[in-house]
DOTORDREN-842672 format. One record per residue: residue number from 0; residue in three letters; x, y, z of N, C-alpha, C in turn. Coordinates in steps of 0.02 Angstrom, whole numbers, plus 50000, padded with zeros to 5 digits. Atoms other than C-alpha are relative to their C-alpha. Layout:
<r><pos>NUM</pos><code>ALA</code><n_xx>X</n_xx><n_yy>Y</n_yy><n_zz>Z</n_zz><ca_xx>X</ca_xx><ca_yy>Y</ca_yy><ca_zz>Z</ca_zz><c_xx>X</c_xx><c_yy>Y</c_yy><c_zz>Z</c_zz></r>
...
This chain:
<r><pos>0</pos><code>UNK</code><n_xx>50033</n_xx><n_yy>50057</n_yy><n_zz>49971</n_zz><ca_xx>53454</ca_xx><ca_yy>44226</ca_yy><ca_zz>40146</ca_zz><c_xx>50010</c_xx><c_yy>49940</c_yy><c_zz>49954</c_zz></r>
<r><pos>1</pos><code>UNK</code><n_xx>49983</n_xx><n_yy>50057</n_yy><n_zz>50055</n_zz><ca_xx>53494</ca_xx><ca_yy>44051</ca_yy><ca_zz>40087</ca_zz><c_xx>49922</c_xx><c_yy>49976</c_yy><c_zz>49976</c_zz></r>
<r><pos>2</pos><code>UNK</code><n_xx>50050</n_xx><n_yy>50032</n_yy><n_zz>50033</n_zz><ca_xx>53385</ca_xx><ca_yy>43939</ca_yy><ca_zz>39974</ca_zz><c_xx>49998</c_xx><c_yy>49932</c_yy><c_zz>50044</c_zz></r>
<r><pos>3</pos><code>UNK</code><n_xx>50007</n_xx><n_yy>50067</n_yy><n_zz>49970</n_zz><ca_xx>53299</ca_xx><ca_yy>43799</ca_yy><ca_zz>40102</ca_zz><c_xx>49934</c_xx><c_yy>49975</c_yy><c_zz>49965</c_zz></r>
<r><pos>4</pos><code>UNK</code><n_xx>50051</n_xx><n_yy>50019</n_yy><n_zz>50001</n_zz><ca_xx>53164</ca_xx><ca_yy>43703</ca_yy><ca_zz>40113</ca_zz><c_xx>49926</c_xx><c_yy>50017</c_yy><c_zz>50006</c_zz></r>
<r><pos>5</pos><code>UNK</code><n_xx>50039</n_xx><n_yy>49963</n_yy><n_zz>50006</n_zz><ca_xx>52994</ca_xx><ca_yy>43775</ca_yy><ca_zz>40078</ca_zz><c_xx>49936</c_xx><c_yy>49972</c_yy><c_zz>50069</c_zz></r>
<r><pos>6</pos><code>UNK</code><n_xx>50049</n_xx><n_yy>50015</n_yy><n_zz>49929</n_zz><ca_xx>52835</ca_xx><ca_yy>43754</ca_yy><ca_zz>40212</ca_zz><c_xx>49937</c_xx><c_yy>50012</c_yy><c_zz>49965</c_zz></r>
<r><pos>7</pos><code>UNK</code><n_xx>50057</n_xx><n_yy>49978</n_yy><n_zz>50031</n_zz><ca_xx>52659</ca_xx><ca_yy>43753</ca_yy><ca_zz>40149</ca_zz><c_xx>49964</c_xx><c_yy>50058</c_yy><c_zz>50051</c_zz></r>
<r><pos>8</pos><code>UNK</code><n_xx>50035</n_xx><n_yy>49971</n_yy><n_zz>49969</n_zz><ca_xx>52533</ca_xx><ca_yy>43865</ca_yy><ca_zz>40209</ca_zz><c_xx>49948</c_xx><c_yy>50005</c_yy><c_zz>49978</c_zz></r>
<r><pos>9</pos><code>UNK</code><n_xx>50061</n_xx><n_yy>49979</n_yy><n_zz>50028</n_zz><ca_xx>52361</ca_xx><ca_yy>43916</ca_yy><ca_zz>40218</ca_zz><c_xx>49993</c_xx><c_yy>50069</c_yy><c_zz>49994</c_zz></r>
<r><pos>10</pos><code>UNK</code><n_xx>50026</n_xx><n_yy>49913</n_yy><n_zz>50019</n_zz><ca_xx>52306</ca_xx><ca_yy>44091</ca_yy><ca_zz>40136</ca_zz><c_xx>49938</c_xx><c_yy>49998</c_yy><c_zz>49955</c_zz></r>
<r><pos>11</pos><code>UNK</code><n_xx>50080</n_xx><n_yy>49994</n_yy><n_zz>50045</n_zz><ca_xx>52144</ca_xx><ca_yy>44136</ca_yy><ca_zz>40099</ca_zz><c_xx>50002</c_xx><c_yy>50012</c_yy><c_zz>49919</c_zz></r>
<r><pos>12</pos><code>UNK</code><n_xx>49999</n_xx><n_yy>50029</n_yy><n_zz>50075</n_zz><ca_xx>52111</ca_xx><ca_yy>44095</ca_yy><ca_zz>39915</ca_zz><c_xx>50002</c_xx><c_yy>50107</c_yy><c_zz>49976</c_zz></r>
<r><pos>13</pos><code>UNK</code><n_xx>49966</n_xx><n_yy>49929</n_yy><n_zz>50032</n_zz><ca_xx>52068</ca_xx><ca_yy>44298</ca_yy><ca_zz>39897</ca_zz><c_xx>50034</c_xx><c_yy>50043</c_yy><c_zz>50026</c_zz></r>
<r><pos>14</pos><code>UNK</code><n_xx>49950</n_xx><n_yy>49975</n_yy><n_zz>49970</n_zz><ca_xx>52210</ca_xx><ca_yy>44352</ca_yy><ca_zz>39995</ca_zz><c_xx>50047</c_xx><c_yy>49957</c_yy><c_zz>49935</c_zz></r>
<r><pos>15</pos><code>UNK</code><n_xx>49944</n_xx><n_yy>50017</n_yy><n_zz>50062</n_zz><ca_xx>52297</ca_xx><ca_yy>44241</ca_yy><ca_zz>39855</ca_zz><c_xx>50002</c_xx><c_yy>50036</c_yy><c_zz>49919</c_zz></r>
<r><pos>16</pos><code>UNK</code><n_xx>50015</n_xx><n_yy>49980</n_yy><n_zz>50050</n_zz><ca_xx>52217</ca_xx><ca_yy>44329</ca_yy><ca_zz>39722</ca_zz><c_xx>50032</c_xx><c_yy>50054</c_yy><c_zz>50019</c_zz></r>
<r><pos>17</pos><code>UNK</code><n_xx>49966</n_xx><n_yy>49944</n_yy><n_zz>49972</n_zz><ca_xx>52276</ca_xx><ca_yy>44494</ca_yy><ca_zz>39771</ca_zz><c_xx>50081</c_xx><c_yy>49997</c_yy><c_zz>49985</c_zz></r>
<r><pos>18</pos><code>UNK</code><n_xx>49973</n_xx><n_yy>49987</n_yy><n_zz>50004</n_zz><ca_xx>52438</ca_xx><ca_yy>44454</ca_yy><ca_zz>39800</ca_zz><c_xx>50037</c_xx><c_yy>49961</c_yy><c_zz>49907</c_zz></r>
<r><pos>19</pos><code>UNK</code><n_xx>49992</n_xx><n_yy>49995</n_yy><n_zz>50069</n_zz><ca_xx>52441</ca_xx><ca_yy>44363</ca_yy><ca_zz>39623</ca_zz><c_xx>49991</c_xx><c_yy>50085</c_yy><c_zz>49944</c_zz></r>
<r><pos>20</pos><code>UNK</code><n_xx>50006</n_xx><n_yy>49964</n_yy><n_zz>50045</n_zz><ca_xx>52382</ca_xx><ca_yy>44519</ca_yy><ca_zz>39545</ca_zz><c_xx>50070</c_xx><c_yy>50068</c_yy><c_zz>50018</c_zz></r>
<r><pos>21</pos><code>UNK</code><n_xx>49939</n_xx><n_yy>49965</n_yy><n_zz>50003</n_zz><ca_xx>52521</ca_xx><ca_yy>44618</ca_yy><ca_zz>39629</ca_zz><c_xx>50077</c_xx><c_yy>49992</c_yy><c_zz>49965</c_zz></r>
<r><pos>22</pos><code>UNK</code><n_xx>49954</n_xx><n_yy>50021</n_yy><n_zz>50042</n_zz><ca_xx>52646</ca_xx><ca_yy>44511</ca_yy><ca_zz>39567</ca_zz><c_xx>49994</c_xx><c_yy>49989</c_yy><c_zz>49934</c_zz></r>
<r><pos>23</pos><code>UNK</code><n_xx>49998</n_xx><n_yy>49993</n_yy><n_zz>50077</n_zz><ca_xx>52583</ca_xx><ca_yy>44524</ca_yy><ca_zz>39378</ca_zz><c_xx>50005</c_xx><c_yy>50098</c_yy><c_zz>49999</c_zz></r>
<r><pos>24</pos><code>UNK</code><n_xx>49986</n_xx><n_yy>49930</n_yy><n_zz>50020</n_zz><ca_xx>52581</ca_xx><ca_yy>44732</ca_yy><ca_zz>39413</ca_zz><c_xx>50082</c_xx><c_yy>50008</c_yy><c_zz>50004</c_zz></r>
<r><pos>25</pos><code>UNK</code><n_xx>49939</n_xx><n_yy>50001</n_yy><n_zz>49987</n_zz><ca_xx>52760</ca_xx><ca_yy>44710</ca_yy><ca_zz>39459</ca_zz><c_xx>50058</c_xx><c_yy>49988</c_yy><c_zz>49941</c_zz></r>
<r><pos>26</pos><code>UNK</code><n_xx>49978</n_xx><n_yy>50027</n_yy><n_zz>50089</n_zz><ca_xx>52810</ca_xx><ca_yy>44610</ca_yy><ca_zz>39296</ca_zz><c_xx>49990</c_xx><c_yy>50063</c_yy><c_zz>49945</c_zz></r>
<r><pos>27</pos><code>UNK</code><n_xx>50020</n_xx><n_yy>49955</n_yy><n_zz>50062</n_zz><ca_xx>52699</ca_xx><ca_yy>44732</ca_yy><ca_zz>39200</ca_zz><c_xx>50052</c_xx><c_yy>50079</c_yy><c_zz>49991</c_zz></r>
<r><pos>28</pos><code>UNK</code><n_xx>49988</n_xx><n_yy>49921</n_yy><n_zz>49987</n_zz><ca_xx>52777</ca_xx><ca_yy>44902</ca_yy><ca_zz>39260</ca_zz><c_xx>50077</c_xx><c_yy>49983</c_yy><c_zz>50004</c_zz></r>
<r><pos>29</pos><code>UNK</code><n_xx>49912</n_xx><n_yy>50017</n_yy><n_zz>50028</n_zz><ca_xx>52968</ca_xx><ca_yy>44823</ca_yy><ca_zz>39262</ca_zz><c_xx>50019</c_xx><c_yy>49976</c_yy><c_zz>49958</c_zz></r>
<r><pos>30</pos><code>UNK</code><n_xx>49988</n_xx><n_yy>50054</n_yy><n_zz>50032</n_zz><ca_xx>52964</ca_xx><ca_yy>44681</ca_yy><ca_zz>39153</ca_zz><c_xx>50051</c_xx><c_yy>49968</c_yy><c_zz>50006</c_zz></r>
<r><pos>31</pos><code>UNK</code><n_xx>49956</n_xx><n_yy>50041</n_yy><n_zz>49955</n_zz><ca_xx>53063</ca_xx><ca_yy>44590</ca_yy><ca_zz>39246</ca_zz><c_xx>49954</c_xx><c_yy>49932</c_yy><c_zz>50025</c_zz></r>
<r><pos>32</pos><code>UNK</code><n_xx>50051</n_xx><n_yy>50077</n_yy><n_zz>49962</n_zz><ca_xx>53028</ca_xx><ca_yy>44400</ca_yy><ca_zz>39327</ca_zz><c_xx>50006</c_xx><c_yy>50035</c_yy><c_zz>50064</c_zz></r>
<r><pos>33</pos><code>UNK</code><n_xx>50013</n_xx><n_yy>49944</n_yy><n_zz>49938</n_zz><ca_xx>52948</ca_xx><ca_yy>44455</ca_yy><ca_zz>39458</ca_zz><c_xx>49947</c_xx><c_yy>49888</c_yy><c_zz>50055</c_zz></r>
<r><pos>34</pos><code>UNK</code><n_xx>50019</n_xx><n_yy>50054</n_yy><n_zz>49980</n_zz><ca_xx>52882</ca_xx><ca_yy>44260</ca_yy><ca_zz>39537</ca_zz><c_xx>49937</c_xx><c_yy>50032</c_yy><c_zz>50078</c_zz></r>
<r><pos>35</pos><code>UNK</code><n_xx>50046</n_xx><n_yy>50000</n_yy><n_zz>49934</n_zz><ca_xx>52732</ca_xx><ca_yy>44231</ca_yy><ca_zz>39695</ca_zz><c_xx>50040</c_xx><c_yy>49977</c_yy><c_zz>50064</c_zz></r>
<r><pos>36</pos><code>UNK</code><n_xx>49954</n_xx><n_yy>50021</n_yy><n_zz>49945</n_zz><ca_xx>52863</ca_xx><ca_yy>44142</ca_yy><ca_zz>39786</ca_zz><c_xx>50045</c_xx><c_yy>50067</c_yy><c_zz>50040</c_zz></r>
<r><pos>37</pos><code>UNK</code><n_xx>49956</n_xx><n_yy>49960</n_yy><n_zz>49975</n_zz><ca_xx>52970</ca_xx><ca_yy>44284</ca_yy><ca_zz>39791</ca_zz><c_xx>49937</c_xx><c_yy>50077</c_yy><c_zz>50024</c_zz></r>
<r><pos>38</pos><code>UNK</code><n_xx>50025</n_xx><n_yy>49952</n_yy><n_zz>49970</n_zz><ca_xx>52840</ca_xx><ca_yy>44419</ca_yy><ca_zz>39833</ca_zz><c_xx>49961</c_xx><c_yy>49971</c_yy><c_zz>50094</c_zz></r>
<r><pos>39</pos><code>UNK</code><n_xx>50030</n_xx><n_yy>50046</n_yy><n_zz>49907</n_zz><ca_xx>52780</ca_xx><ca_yy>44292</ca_yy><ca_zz>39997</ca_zz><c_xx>50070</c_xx><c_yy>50020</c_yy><c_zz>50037</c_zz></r>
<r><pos>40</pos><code>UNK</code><n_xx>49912</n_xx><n_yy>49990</n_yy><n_zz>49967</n_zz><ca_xx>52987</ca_xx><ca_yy>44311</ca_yy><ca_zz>40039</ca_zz><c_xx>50000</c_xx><c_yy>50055</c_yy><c_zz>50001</c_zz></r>
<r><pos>41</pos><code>UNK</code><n_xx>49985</n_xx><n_yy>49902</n_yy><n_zz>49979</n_zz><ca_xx>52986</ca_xx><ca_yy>44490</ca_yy><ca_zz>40028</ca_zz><c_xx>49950</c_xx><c_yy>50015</c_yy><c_zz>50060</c_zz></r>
<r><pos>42</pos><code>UNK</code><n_xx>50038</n_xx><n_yy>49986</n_yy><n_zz>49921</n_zz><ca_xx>52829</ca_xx><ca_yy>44513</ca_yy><ca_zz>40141</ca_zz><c_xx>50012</c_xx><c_yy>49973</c_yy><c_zz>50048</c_zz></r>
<r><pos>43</pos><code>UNK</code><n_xx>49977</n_xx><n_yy>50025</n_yy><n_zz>49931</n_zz><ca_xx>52865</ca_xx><ca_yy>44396</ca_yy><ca_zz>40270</ca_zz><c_xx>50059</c_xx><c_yy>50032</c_yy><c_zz>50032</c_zz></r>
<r><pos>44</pos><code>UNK</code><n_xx>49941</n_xx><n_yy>49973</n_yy><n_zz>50013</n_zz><ca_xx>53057</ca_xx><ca_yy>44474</ca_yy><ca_zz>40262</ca_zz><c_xx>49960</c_xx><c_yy>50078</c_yy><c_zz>50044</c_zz></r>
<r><pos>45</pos><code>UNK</code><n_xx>50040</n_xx><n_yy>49910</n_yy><n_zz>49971</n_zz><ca_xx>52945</ca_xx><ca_yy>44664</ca_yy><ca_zz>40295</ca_zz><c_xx>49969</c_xx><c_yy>49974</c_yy><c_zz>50067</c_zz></r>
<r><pos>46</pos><code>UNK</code><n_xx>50059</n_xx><n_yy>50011</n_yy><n_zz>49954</n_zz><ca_xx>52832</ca_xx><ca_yy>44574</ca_yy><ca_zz>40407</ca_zz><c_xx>50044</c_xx><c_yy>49983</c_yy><c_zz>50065</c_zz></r>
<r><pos>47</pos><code>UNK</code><n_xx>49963</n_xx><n_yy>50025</n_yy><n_zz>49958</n_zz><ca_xx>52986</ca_xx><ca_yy>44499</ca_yy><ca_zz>40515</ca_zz><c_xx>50040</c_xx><c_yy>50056</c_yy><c_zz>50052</c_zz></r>
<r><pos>48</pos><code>UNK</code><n_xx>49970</n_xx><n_yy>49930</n_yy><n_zz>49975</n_zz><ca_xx>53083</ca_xx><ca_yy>44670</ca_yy><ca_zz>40529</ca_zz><c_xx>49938</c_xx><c_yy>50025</c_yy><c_zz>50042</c_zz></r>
<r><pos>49</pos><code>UNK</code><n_xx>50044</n_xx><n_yy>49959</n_yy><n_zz>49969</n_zz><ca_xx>52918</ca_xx><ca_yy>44748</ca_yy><ca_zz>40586</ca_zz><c_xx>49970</c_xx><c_yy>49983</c_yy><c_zz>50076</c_zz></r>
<r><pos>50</pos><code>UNK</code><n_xx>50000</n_xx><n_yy>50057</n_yy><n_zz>49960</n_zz><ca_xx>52894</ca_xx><ca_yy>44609</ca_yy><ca_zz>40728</ca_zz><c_xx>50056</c_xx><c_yy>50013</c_yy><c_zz>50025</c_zz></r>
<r><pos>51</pos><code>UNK</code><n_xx>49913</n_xx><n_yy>49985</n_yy><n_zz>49962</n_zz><ca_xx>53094</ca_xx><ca_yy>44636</ca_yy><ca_zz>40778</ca_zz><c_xx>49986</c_xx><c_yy>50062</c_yy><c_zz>50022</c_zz></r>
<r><pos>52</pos><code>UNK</code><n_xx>50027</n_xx><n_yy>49952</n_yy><n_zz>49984</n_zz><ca_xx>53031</ca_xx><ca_yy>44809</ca_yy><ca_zz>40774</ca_zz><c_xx>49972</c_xx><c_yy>50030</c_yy><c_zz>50068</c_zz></r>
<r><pos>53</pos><code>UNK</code><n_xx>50047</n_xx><n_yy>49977</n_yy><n_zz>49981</n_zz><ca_xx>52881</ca_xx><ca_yy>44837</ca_yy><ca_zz>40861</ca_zz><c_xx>49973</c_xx><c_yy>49946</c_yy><c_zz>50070</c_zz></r>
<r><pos>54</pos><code>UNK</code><n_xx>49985</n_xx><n_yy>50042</n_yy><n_zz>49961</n_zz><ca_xx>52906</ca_xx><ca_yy>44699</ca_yy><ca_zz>40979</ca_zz><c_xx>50032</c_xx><c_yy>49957</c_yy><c_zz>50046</c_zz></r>
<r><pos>55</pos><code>UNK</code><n_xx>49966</n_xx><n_yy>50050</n_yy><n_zz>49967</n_zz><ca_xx>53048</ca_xx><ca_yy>44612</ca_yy><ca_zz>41014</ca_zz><c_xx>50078</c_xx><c_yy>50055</c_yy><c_zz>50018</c_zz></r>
<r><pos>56</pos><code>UNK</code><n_xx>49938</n_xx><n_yy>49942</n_yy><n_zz>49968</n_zz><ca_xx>53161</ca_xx><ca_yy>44792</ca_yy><ca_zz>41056</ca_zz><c_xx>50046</c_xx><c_yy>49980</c_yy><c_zz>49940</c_zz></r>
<r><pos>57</pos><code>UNK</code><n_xx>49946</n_xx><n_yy>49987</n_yy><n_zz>50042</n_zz><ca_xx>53241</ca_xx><ca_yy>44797</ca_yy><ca_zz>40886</ca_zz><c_xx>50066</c_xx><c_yy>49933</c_yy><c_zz>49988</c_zz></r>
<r><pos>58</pos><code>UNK</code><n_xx>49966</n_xx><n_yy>50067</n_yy><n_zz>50001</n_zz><ca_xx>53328</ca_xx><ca_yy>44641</ca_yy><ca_zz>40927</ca_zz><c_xx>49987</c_xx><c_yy>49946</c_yy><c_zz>49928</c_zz></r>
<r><pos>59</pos><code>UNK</code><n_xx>50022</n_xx><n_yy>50082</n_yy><n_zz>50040</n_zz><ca_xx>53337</ca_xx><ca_yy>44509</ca_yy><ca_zz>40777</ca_zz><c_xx>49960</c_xx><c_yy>49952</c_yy><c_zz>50030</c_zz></r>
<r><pos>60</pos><code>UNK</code><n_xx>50005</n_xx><n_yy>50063</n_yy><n_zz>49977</n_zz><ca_xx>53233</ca_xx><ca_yy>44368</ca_yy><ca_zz>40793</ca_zz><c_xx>50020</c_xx><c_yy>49939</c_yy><c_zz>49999</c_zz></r>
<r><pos>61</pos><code>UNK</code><n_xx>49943</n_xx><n_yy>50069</n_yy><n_zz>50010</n_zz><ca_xx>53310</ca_xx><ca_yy>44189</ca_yy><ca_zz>40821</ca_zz><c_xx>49933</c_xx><c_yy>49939</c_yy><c_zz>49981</c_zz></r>
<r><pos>62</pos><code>UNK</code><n_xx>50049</n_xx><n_yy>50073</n_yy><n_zz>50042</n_zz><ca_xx>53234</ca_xx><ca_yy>44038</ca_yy><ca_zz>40722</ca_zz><c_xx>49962</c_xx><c_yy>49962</c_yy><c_zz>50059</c_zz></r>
<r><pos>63</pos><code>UNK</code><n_xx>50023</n_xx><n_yy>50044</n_yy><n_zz>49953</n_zz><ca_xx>53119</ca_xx><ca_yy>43927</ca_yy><ca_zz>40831</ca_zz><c_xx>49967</c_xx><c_yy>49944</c_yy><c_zz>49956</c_zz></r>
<r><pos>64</pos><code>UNK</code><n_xx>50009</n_xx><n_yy>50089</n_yy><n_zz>50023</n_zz><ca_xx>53090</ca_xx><ca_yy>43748</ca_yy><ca_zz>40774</ca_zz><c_xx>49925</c_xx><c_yy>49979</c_yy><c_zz>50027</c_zz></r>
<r><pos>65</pos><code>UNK</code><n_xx>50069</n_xx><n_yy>50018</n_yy><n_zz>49972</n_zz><ca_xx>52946</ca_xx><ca_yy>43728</ca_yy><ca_zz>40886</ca_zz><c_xx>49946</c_xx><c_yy>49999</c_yy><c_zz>49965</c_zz></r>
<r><pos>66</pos><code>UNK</code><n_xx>50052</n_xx><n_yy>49985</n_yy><n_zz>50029</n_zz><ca_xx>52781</ca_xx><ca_yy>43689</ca_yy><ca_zz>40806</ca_zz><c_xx>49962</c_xx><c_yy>50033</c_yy><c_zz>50032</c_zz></r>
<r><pos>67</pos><code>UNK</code><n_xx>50055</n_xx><n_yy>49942</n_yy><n_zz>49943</n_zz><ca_xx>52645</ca_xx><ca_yy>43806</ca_yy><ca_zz>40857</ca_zz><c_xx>49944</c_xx><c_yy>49925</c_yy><c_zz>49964</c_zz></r>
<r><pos>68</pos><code>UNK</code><n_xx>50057</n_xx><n_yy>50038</n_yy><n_zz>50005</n_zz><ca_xx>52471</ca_xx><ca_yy>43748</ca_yy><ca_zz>40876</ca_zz><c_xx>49985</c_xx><c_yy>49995</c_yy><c_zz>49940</c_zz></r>
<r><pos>69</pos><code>UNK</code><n_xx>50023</n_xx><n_yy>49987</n_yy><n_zz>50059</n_zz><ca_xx>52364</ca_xx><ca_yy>43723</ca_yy><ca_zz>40739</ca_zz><c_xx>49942</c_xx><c_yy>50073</c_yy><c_zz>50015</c_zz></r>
<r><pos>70</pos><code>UNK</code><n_xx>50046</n_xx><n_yy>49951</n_yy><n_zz>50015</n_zz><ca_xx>52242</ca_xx><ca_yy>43868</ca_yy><ca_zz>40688</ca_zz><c_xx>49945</c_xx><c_yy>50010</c_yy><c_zz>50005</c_zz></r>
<r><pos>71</pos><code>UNK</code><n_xx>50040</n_xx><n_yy>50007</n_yy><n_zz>50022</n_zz><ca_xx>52087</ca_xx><ca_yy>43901</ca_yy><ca_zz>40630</ca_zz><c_xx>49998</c_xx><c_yy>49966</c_yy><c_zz>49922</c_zz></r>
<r><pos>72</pos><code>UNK</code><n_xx>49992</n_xx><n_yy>50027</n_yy><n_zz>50075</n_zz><ca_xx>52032</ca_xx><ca_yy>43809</ca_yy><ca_zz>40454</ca_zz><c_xx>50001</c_xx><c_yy>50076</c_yy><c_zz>49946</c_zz></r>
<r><pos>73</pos><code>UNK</code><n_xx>50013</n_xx><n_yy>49955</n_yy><n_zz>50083</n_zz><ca_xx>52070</ca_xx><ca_yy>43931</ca_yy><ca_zz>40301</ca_zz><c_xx>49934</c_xx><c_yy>49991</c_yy><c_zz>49979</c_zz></r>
C-alpha cells in the first residue's frame, strides 16, 4: 500500500490507550520500531479483509470518495 495522505479521526481517548499500550508490548517483546500509526494500518488493513469477507462476497473493496455523514461526538 502506498504512502498518502493521512485523515484524522475520532477514537475514544481509552480505546487510544489500549492500543498505545499494545504498541509499546510490541516494541518490548521484538524490539523493533514498532509506531501507533502503523498498528491503526494494520487493523484497519484486518478490519477491511474481514468486511470483503463477511460482507461484500470476498470481493475486494473499491475506494469511495464519498463523505459519509457525520457521527456521534467521541
Amino acid at each position: 500500500m502506498s504512502q498518502k495522505a493521512t485523515s484524522p479521526t475520532n477514537i475514544d481517548t481509552d480505546l487510544l490507550a489500549l492500543a498505545r499500550a499494545a504498541v509499546r508490548i510490541v516494541q518490548r517483546k521484538t524490539g523493533r520500531r514498532y509506531t501507533l500509526a502503523q498498528f491503526f494500518r494494520e487493523a484497519t488493513i484486518a478490519q477491511l479483509r474481514q468486511v470483503s469477507r463477511d460482507y461484500n462476497d470476498g470481493r475486494p473493496i473499491t475506494p469511495d470518495e464519498t463523505p459519509l455523514p457525520p457521527g456521534r461526538p467521541a
